[in-house]
C-alpha positions as CSV (number, residue, x, y, z in Angstrom):
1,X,0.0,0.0,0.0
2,X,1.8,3.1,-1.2
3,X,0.1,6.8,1.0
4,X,0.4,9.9,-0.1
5,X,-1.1,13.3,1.1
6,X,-1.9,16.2,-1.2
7,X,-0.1,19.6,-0.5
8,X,-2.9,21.0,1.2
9,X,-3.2,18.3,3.3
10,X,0.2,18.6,4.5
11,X,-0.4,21.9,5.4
12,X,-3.1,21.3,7.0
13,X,-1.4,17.8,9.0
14,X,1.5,20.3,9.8
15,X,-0.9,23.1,11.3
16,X,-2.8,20.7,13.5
17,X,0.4,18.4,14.6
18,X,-0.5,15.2,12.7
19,X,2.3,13.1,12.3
20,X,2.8,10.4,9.4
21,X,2.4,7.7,11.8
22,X,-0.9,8.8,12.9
23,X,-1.9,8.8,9.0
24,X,-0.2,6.0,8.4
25,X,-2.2,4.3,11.4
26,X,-5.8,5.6,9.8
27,X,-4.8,3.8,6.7
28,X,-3.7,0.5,8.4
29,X,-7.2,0.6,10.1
30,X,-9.3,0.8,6.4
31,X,-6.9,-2.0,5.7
32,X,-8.3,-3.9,8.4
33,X,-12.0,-2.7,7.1
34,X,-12.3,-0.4,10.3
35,X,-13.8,2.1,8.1
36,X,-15.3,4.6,9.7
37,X,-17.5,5.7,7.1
38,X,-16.9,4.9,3.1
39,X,-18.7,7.9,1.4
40,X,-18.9,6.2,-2.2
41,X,-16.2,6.5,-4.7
42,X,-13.3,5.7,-3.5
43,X,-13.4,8.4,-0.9
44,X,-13.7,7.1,2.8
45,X,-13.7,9.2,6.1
46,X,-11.1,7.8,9.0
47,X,-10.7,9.5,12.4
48,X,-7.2,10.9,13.4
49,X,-6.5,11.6,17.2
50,X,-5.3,14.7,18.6
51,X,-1.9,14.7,19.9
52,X,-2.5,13.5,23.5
53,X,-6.4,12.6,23.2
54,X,-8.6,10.4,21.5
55,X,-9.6,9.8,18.0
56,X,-13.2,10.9,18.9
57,X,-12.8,14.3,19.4
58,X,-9.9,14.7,17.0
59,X,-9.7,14.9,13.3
60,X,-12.0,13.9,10.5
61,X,-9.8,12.7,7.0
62,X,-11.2,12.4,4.1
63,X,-8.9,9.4,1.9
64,X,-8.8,8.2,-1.5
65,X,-8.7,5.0,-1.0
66,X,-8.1,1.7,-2.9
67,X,-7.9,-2.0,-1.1
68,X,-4.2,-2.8,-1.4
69,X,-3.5,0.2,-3.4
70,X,-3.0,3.2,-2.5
71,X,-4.6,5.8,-0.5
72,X,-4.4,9.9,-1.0
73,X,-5.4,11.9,2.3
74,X,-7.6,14.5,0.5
75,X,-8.7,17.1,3.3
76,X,-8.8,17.3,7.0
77,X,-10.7,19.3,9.0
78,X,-11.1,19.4,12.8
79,X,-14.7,17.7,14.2
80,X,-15.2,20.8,16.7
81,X,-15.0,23.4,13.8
82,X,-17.1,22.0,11.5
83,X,-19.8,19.0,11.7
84,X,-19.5,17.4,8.0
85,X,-18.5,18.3,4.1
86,X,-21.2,19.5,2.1
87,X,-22.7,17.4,-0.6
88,X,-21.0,19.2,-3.7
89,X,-17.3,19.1,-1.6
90,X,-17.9,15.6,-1.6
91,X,-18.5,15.4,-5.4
92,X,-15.4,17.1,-6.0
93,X,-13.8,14.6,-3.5
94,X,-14.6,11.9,-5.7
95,X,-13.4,13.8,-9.0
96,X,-10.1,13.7,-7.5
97,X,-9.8,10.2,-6.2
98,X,-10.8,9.3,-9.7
99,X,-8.1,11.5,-11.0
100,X,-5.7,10.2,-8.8
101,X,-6.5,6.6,-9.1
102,X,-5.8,7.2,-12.8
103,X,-2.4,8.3,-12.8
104,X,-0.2,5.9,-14.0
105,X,3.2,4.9,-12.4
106,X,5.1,7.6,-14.0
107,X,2.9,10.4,-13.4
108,X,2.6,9.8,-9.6
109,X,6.0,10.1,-9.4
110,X,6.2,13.5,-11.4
111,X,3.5,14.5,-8.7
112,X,5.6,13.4,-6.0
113,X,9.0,14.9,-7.4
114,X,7.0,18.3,-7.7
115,X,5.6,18.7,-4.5
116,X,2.3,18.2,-5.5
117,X,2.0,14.6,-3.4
118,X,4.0,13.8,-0.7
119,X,4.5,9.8,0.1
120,X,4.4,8.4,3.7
121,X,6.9,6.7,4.3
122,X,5.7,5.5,7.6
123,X,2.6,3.3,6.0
């Protein structure tokens, strides 16, 4: 299972103190099918704890995600500052796990060797 996180993921990650191995610990769950919630797609939502609490009142991710593949942290957003994603974010959402899903071998790693995915290497 190769994991990546978007650019604006990572900013968001490194805002909030998410490590890699918290990530990388969300995506080990789905691969044990403790999904949280699968929103269609390709696009699941996994719970990330806060540094020093639970995952309950921590972080909601949102994950393109493919069984033995690979899996793309999308967005992140914080449960106490906002409930859920709208109905058209979610749409979008799916656009890009399709996009993503789609890139071939040699076009992930352009993304990747331009900043525009980062890999975990902690997965």
């Amino acid at each position: 299972m190769r994991v990546f996180k978007t650019r604006a993921f990572a900013r968001f990650a490194c805002r909030e103190w998410i490590d890699d191995a918290a990530l990388a610990d969300a995506v080990g769950r789905a691969e044990r099918g403790q999904i949280d919630a699968d929103l269609g797609g390709g696009v699941i939502k996994q719970r990330v704890a806060r540094r020093g609490a639970g995952r309950s009142g921590g972080f909601r991710t949102i994950i393109a995600y493919q069984a033995q593949g690979m899996s793309i942290f999308l967005y992140g957003f914080a449960k106490n500052e906002r409930e859920n994603i709208s109905s058209n974010e979610l749409k979008d959402l799916r656009k890009a796990a399709r996009f993503y899903f789609g890139l071939n071998r040699e076009d992930l790693e352009t993304a990747v060797t331009a900043g525009t995915l980062m890999e975990i290497r902690d997965a």
